[in-house]
NUBA-669989 format. One record per residue: x, y, z of N, C-alpha, C, O in turn. Coordinates in steps of 0.2 Angstrom, whole numbers, plus 5000, padded with zeros to 4 digits. Layout:
<lumfis>
XYZXYZXYZXYZ ...
</lumfis>
This chain:
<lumfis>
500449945000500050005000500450065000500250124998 501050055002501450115006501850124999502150184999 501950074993502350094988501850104984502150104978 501050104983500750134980500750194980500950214975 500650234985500450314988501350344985501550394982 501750294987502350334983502350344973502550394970 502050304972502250304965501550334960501450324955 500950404966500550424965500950494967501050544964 501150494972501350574973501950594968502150654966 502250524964502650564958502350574953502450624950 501850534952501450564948501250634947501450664942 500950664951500850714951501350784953501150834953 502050764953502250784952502650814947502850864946 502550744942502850774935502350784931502450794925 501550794935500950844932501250944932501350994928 501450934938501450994939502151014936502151074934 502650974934503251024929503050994922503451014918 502550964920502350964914502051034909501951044903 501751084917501451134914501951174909501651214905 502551164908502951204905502951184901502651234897 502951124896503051084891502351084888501851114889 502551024882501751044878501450964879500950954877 502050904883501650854884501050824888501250824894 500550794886499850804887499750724890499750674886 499650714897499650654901498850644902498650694905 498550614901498050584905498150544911498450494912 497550574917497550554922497250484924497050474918 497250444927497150374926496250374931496150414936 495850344929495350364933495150284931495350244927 494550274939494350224939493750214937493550164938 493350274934492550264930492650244924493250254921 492350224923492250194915492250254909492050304909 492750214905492850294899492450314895492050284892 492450384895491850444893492350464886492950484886 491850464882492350494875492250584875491750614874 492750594876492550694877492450724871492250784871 492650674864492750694858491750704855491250664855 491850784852491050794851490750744845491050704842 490250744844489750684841489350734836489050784839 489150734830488950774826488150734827487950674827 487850794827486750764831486650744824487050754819 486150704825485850694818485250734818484950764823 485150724809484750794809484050764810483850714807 483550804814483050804816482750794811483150814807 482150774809481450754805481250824804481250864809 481150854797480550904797479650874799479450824795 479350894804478650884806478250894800478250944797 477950844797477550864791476950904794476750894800 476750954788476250984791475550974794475350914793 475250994796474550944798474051004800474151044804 473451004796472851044798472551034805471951044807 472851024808472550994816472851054819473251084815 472651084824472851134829473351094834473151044835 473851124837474451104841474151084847473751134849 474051034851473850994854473951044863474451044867 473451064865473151094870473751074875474151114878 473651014875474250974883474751014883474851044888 475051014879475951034875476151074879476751074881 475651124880476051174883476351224876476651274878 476451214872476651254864476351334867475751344869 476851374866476851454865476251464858475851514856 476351394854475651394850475051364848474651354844 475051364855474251334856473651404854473651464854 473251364852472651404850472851474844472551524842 473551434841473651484835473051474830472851414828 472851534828472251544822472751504815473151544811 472751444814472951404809472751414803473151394798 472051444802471751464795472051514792472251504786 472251574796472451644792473051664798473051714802 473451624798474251644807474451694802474251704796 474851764806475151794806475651814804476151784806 475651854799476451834794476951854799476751894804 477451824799478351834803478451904799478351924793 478751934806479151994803479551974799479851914799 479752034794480352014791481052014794481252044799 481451964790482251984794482352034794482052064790 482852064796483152124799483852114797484052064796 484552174798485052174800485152184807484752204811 485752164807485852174815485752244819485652254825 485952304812485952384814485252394815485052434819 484852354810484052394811483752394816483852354821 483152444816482852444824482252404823482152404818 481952374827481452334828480752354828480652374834 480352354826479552384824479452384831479552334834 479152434834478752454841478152404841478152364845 477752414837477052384840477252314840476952284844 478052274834477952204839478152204845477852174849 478852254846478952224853478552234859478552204865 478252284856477552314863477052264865476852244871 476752244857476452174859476652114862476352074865 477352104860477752064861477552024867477351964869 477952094872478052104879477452084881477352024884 476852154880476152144882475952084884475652064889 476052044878475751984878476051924883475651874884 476651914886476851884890476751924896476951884900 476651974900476652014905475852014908475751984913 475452034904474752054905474252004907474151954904 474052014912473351954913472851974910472852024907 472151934911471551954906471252034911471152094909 471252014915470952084918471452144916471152194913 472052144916472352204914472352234906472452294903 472252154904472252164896471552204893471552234887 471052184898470552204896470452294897470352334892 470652304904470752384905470952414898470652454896 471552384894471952414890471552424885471652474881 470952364884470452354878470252404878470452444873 469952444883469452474885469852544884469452584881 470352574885470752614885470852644875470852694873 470952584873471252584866470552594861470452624856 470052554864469452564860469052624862468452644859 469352674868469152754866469252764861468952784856 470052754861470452794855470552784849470952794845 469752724848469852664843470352644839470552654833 470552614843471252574842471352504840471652454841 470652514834470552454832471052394831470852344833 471552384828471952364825472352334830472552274831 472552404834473152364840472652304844472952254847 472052314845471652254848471652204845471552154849 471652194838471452134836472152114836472252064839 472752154834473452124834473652074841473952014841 473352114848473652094853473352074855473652044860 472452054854472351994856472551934853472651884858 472551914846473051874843473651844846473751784847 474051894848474751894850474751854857475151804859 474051894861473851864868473751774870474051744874 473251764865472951694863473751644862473751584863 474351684860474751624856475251624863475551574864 475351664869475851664874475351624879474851594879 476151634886475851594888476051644894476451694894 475551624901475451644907476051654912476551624910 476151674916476551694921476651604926477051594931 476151554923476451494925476551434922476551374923 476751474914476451434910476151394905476251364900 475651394908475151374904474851434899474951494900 474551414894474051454887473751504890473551494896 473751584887473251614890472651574886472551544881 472151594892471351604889470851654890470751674896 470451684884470251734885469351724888469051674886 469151754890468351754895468051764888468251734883 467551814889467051834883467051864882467051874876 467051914889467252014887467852024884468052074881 468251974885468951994880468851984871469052024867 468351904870468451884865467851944862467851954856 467351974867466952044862467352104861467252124855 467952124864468252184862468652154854468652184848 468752084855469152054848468552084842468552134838 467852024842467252054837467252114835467252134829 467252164841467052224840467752244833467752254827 468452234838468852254832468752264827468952314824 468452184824468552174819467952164815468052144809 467252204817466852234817466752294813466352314809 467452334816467352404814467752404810467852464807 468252334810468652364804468452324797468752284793 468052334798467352304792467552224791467552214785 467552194794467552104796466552084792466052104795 466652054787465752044787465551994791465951954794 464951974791464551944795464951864795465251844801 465051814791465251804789466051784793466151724795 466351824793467051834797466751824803466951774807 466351854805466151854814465851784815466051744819 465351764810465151704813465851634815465851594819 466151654810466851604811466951624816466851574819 467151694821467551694825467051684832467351674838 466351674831466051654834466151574836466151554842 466251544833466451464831467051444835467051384838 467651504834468351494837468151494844468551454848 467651524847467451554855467451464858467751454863 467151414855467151344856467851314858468051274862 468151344854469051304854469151344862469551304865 469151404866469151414870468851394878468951414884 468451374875467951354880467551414882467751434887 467151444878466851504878466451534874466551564868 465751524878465151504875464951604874465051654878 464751604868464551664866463751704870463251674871 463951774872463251814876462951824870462951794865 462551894873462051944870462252004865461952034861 463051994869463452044867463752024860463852054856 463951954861464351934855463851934848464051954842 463351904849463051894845462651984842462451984836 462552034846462352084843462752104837462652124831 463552104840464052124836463752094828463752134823 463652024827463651994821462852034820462652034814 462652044822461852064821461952144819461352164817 462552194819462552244819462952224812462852264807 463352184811463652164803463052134798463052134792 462652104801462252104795461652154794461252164789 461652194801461052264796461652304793461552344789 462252294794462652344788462852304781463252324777 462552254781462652224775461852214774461852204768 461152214776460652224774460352114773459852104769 460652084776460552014777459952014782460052004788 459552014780458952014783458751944786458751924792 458451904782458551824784459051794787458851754791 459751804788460351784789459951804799460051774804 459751854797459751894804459151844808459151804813 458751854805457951814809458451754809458551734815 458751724805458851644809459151664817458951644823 459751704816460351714821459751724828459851694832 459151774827458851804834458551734834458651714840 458251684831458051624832458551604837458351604843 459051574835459451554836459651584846459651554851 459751634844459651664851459051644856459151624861 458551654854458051644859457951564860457651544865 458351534856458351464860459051454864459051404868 459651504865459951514870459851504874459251534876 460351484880460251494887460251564890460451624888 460051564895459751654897460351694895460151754893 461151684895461451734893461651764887462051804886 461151724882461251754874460451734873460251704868 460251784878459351804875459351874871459751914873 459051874868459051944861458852004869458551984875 459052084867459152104870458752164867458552144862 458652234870458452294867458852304861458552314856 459452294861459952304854459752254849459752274843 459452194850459452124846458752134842458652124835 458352154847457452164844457552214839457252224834 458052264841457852334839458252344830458052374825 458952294831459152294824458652264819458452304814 458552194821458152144817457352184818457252184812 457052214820456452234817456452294812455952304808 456952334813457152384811457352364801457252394796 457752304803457752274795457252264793457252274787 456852254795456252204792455852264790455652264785 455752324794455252364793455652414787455252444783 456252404787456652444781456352404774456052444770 456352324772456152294767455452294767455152294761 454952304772454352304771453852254773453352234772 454352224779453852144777453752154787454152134792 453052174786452652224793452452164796452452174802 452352114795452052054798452652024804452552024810 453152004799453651984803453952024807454151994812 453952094807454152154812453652154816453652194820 453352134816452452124818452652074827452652084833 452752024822452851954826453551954832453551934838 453951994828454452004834454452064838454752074843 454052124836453752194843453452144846453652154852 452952094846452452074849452952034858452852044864 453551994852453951954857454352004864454251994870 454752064858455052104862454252154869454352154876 453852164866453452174871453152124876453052144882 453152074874452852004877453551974883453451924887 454352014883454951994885455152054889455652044892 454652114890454752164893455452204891455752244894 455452194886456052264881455752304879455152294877 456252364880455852414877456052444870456552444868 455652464866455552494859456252574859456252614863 456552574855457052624856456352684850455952674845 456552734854456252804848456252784839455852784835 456552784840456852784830456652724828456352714823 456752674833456252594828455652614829455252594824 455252654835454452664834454452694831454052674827 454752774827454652804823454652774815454152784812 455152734813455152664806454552644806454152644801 454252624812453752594811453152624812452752574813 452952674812452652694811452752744803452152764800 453352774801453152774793453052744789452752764784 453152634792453152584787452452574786452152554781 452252584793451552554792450952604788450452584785 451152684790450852744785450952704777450452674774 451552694775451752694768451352604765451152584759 451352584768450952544767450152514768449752464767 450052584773449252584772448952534778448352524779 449552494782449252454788449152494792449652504796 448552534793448552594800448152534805448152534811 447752484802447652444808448152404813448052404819 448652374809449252374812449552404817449752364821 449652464817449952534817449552524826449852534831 448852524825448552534831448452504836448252514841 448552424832448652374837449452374839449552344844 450152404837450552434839450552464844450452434849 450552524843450052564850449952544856450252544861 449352514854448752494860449452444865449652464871 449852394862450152364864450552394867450752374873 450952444864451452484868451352524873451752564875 450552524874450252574882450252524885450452544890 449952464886449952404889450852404895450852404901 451252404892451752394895451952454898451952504895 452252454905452552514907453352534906453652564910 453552494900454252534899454152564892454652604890 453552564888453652584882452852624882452752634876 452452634884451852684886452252754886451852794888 452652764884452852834885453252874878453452934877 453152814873453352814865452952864865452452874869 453152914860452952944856452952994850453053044853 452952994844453153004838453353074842453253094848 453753114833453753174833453153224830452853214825 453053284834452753344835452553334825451953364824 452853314819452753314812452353264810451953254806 452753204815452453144812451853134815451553094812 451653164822451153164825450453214820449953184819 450553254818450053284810450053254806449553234803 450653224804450553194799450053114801449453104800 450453084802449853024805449153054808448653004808 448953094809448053134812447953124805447553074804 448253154798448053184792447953124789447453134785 448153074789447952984786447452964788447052934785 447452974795447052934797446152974796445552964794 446453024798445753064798445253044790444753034789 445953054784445653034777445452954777445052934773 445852924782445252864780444852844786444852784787 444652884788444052864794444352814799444052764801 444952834800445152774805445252814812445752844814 444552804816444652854821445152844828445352884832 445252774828445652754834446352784833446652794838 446652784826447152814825447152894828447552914832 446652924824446652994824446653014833446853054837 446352964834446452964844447052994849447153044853 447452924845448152904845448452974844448753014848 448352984839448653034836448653104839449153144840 447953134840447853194846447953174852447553194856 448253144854448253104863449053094862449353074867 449553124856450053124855450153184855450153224860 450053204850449753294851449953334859450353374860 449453314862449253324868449753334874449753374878 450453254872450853244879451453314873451853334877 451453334867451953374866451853444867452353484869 451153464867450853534870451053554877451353604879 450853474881450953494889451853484890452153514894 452153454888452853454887453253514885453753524888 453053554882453053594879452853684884453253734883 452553674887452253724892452453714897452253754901 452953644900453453644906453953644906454353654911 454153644898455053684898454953754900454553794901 455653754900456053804904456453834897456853794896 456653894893455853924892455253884889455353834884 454653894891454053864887454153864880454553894877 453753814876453753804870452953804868452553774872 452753834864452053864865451953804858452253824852 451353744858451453704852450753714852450353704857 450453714845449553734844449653684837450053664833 448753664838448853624834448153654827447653684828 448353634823447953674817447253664818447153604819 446753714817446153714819445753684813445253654814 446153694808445553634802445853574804445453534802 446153554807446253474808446053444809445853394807 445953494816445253454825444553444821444153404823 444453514815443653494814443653454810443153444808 444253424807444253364802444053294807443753244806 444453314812444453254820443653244824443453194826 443353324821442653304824442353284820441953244823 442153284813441753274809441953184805441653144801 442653174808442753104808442553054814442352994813 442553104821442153064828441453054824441152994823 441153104820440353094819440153044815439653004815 440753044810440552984804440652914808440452864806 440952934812441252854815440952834822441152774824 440652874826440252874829440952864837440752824842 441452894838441752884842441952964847442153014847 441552924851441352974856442353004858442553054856 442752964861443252954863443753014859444153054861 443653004852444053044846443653104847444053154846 443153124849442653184851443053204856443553224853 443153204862443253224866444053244865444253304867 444353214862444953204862445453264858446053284858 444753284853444953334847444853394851445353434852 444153414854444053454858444453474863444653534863 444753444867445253454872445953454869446353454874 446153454863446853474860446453564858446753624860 446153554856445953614853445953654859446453694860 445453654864445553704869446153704872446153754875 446553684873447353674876447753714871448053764873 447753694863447953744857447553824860447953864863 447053834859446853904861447053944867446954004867 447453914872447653944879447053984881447154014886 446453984880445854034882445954134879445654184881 446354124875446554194872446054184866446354224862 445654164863445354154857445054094858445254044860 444154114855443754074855443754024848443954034842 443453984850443453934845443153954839442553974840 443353954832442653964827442053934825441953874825 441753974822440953914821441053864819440553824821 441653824814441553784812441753724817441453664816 442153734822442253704828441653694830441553634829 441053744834440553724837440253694833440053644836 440053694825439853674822439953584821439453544821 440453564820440753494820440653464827440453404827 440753504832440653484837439853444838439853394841 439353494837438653474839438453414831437853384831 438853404826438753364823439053294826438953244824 439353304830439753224831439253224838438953164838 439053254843438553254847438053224844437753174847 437953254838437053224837437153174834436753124835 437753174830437653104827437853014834437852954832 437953044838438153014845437452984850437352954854 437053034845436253044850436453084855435953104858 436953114858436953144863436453204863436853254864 435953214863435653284861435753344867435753404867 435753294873435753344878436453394878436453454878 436953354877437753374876437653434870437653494871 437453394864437253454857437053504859437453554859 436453514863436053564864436553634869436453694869 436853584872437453644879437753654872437653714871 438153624867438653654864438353724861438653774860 437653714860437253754853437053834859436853884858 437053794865436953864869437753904869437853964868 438253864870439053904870438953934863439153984863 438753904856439053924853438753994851438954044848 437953994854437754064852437954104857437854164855 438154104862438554144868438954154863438954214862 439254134861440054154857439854194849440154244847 439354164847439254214839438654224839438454234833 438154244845437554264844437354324843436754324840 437754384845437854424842438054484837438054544836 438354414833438854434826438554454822438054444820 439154504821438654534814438754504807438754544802 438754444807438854394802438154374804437954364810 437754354796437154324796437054294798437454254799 436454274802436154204806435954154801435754094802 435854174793435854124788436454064790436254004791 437054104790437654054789437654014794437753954794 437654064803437754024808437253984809437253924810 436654004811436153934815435553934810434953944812 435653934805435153894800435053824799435353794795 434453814802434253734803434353694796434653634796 434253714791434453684784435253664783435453624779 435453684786436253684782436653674787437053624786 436853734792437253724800437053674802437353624802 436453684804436153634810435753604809435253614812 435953574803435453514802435453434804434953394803 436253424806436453384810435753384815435353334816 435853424817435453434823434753424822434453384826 434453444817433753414816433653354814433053344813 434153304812433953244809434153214817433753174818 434453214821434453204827434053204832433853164836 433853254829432953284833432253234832431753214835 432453204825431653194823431853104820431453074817 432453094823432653024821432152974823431952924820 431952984831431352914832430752974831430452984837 430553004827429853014826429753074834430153084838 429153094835428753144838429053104845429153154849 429053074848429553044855430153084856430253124861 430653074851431353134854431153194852431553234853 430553224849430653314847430253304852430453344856 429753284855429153334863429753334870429753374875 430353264869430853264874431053314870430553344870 431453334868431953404868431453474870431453524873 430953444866430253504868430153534875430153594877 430153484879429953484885430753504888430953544893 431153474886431753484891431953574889432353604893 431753594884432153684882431453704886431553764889 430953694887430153714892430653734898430853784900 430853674901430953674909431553694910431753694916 431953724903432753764905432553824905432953874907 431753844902431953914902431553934907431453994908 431353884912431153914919431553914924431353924930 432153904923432853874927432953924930432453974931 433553924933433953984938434054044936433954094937 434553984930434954004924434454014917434754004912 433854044916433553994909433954024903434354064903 433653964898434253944893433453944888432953914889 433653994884432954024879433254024872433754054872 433153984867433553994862433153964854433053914851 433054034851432654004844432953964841432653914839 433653964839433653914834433453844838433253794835 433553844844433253774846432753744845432653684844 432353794845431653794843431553784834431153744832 431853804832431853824826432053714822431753684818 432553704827432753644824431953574827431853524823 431653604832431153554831430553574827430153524827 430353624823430053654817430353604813430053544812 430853634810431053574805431053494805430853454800 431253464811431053414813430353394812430253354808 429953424816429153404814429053394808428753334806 429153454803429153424797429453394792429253394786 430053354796430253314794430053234794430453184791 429453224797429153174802428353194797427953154797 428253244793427653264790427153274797426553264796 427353304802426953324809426953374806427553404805 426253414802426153484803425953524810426053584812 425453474813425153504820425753524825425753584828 426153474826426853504832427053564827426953624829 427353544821427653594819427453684821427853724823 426853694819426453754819426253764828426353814832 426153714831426153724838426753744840426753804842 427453724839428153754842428053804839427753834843 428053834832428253894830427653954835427854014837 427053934835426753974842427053984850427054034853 427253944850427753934856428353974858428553974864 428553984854429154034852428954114858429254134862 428154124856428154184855427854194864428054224868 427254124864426854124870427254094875427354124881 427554034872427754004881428554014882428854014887 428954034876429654064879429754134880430154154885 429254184874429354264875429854264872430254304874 429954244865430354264859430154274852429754234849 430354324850430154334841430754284837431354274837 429954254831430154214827430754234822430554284818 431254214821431754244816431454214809430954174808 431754224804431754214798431854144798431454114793 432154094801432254024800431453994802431153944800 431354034808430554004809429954004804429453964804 430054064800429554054795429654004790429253974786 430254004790430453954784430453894786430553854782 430553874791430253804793429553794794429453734793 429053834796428453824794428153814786427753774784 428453874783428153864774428653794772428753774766 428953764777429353704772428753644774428553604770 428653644781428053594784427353624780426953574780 427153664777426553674772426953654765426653614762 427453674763427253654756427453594753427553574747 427653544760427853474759427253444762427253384762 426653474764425853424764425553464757424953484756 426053474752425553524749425053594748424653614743 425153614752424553684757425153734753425553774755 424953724748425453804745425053864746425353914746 424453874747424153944748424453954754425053984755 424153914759424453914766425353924767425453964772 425753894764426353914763426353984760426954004762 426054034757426054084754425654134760425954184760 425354124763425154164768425554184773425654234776 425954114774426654134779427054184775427154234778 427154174771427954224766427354304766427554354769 426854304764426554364765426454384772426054434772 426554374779426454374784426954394786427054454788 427754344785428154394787428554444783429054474785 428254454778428354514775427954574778428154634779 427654554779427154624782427254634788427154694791 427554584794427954614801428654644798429054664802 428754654791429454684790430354654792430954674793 429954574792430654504793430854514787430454534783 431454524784431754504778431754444774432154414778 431554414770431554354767432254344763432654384761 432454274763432954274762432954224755432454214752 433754194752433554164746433154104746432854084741 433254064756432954014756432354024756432153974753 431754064758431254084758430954084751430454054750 431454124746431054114740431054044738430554024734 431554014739431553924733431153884739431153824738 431053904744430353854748429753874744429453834740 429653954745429053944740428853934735428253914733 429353934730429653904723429253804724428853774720 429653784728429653714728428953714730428553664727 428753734733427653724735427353754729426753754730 427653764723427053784718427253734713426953714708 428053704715428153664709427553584713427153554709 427653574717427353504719426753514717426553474712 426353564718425853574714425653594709425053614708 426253584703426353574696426153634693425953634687 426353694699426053784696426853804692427253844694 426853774688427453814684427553884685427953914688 426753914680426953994680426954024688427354064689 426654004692426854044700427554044702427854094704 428053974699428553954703429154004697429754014698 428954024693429154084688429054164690429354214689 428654154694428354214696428854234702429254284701 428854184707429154194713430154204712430554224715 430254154703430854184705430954244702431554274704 430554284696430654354696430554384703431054414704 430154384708430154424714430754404718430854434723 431054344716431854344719432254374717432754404720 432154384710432954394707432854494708433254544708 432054504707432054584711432254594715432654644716 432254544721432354554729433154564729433354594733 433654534725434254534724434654474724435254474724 434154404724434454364724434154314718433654314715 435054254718434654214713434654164714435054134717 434154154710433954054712434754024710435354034707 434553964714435253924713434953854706434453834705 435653844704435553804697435253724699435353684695 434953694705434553654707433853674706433453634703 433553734708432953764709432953774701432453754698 433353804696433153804689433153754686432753754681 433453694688433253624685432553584689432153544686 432653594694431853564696431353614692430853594691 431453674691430853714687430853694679430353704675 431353674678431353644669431253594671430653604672 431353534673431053464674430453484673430253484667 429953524679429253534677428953544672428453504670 429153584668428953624663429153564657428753574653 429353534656429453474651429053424654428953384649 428753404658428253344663427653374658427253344655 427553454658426953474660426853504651426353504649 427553514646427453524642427253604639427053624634 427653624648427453694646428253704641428753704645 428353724635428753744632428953804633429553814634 428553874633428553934633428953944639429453984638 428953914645428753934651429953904653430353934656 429953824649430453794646431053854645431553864649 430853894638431253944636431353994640431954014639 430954024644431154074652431754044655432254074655 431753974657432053944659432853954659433353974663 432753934651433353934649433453994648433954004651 433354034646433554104646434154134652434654174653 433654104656433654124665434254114665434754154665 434454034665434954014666435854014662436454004664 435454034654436154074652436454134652436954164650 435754164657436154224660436354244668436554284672 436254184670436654174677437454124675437954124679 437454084666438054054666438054004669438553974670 437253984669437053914671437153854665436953864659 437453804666437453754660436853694664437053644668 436253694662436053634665435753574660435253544661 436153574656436053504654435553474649435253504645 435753404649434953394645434653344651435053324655 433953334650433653274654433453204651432953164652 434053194645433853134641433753054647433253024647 434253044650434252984652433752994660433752944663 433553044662433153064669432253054664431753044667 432253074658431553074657431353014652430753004649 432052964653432052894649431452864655430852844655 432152854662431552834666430952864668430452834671 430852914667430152934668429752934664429252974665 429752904657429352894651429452804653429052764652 429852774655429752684656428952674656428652724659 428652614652428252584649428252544656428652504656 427752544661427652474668427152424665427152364668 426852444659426452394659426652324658427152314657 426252264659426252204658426252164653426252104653 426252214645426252174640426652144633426652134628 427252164638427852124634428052084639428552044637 427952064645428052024650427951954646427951904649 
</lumfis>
């Protein structure tokens, strides 16, 4: 052992003067020999390519690389060149960043629409890996700022639906949000069907990709753009039936679509439905389209509309009068009386009321309503039966023009004004005219009494519109004895109308010479009544007479009363009488005609012997 350890310390001794020299000793070791000499690698296999995505486990920096369209590699470079900023910004970012912070930066970059860097660096995001290694993964609000990107940077629908698709490879089921995105790319591409599948599609989702106020409001907004009102029909219904609410601008669409195509019934079961709910009861057009829609509907008797329409009216008046400064909004007086005399045709009390209180709200109380108001007014009353209501109105309206100095022809002339009123009057026969009879009896003994010819005057003409000569001539007595009022000129001529429609033309002639001789004026109607009492009684030459004493008096017969005068005069064969006629009438510039096919039928043969 002992001359071992000697013949090991020489060894190393002639290690250490060998440093000077260039010869090279190997030390003696007891491991098994290791060849120090390098070994050239072999060369690695190239990976044939493969359409499959890199395999999740791996842990790969390229997991969930987008394989259909990857990212071009920057170019090489020299070594002096400087390095493009946005990669190495992204570079970095994208190994640094958690989702939450990434997000803030979305939301920073998409003020300043930074579209581009978003799409680049969520890309970039998706291929790195976390601070433990593993793949990042993005949520949903990450994967919407991506859509939105590429949304805006005109990506078609199309694009999005793919990237809706890629949400799966992340484990990342798409909101309400992701899918408007694509629903905002196909109303800008005008993919109308594409859209109705998608909101289908949606509403069989689970609760977090249920269609939303943005969702109903795109997709019905298309549909009312192409015209097809049913199926926007069908989805307002769901939206209201889901408690969303209608945004301004889709109720306004749709209510031009449904104008332009003439659905105003549509249009009001729209409406009605949109008062029903309390998020959308508070719609309502604008102050233009609100006139305008009155002006439609009023033309086609649709009064529920015309309702609608002044009840819209009405919230921009009072809206209007609570700003801060006021806005003072009136609404056009020919309108309302178009509003009322469409209540009267259509018999809707509601649209009555409704015009009336737009109107009075337009007048502020600085100007009284004009006759044609009261007028339309007591026509939609009577035509309502309301006669009691009619009658109050007919007392305001002579309060207000009773002593104008415009003719009582124009304003309360039961012929023509208010004659509404008389067919109202005498519609069930002698029952409704002794009720109104008796009820204007016991106002004029009131607190207040309420005394009023033409009121009387409207049951005159009634009686004789029922062929009651007796009532008639009783009221027009009544006038004088049981109210204490002088007969005007309409009273006379509603009694000479109940005489020369039983025929009693003397009797009709004694009235016109009666109120001539109290010094009444006779008017033009005065003359063609008694005109028309001598034609029934086939007195040609009288009814000739009477209209020289018209056209002295200063007035001229109207081109009805010269054709019922030449009818007679051809019945009767008076020819001479014929030629006056016409005379007459080409000197008023009257063209009346011939009566070939009016005296065809009145020459037909009834008899039974060609039968």
């Amino acid at each position: 052992m002992a001359s071992q350890m000697a013949i090991l310390n020489r060894t190393r001794s002639l290690l250490t003067k060998s440093k000077s020299t260039n010869i090279t000793i190997k030390a003696i070791s007891t491991f098994p020999f290791l060849n120090q000499e390098p070994e050239l690698a072999e060369p690695t296999p190239t990976p044939t390519p493969s359409s499959l995505p890199p395999n999740p486990a791996s842990g790969s920096p390229l997991y969930n690389e987008n394989w259909r369209n990857p990212l071009p590699k920057p170019p090489s470079s020299s070594s002096n060149a400087v390095a493009p900023f946005g990669l190495v910004t992204r570079a970095s970012l994208s190994e640094t960043y958690d989702s939450h912070a990434l997000l803030n930066m979305f939301g920073d970059w998409m003020a300043s629409q930074q579209w581009h860097d978003v799409k680049d660096l969520f890309e970039a995001w998706v291929r790195s890996l976390d601070k433990n290694g593993k793949p990042n993964k993005p949520d949903v609000n990450l994967f919407n700022h991506y859509l939105r990107a590429n949304l805006m940077m005109g990506a078609s629908a199309a694009d999005l639906l793919d990237l809706l698709a890629q949400m799966e490879h992340f484990v990342v089921s798409p909101n309400t949000a992701s899918f408007n995105l694509v629903l905002k790319a196909m109303h800008q591409a005008g993919e109308t069907l594409a859209a109705e599948k998608l909101l289908e599609r949606m509403l069989q989702s689970g609760n977090e990709a249920l269609p939303d106020d943005e969702s109903y409001d795109l997709v019905i907004g298309m549909l009312f753009s192409t015209d097809q009102i049913d199926a926007a029909f069908k989805y307002i219904d769901l939206t209201l039936k889901h408690g969303n609410v209608l945004s301004m601008n889709l109720f306004m669409n749709c209510v031009r679509s449904c104008v332009k195509q003439g659905r105003l019934d549509t249009l009001v079961a729209i409406i009605e439905k949109c008062r029903t709910t309390d998020q959308n009861k508070a719609l309502c057009p604008s102050w233009n389209l609100c006139i305008f829609i009155a002006e439609v509907a009023i033309r086609e008797d649709n009064s529920k509309l015309a309702y609608y329409s002044l009840e819209f009216m009405a919230r921009w008046i009072v809206k209007g009068e609570h700003a801060r400064p006021p806005v003072l909004l009136s609404v056009d007086e020919g309108l309302v009386v178009a509003a009322l005399l469409t209540a009267g045709r259509t018999y809707n009390s509601e649209l009555l009321g409704a015009a009336w209180a737009v109107l009075d709200r337009s007048l502020r109380k600085k100007k009284l309503p004009n006759p044609e108001s009261y007028l339309g007014k007591i026509y939609a009353l009577a035509s309502l039966g309301n006669l009691q209501k009619a009658f109050g109105t007919l007392h305001e309206y002579e309060s207000a023009y009773g002593d104008s100095n415009q003719e009582a022809d124009d304003l309360f002339c039961p012929f023509t004004s208010l004659h509404p009123l008389v067919v109202a009057c005498s519609k069930k026969g002698f029952e409704t005219l002794d009720t109104v009879y008796f009820q204007l009896e016991n106002l004029s003994r009131a607190e207040r009494p309420y005394k009023s010819v033409a009121a009387l005057n409207c049951i005159i003409l009634g009686c004789a519109n029922i062929w009651d000569l007796d009532r008639a001539y009783q009221t027009f007595e009544s006038i004088g004895s049981a109210f204490g009022l002088t007969p005007d000129i309409h009273s006379y001529n509603g009694l000479m109308y109940a005489f020369g429609k039983l025929k009693k033309t003397h009797e009709a002639s004694k009235v016109f010479e009666h109120l001539v001789s109290l010094g009444v004026k006779p008017n033009a109607k005065s003359y063609t009544l008694l005109v028309d009492a001598h034609l029934i009684n086939r007195d040609v030459k009288s009814a000739l007479a009477v209209i020289d004493d018209m056209t002295a008096a200063g007035f001229e017969p109207s081109k009805v009363t010269l054709k019922k005068v030449r009818r007679r005069c051809i019945r009767e064969s008076d020819y001479e009488s014929d030629q006056r006629v016409e005379s007459l009438a080409r000197s008023l510039n009257f063209r009346l005609g011939s009566e070939v096919r009016r005296n065809m039928l009145f020459n037909l043969d009834y008899s039974m012997d060609m039968a």
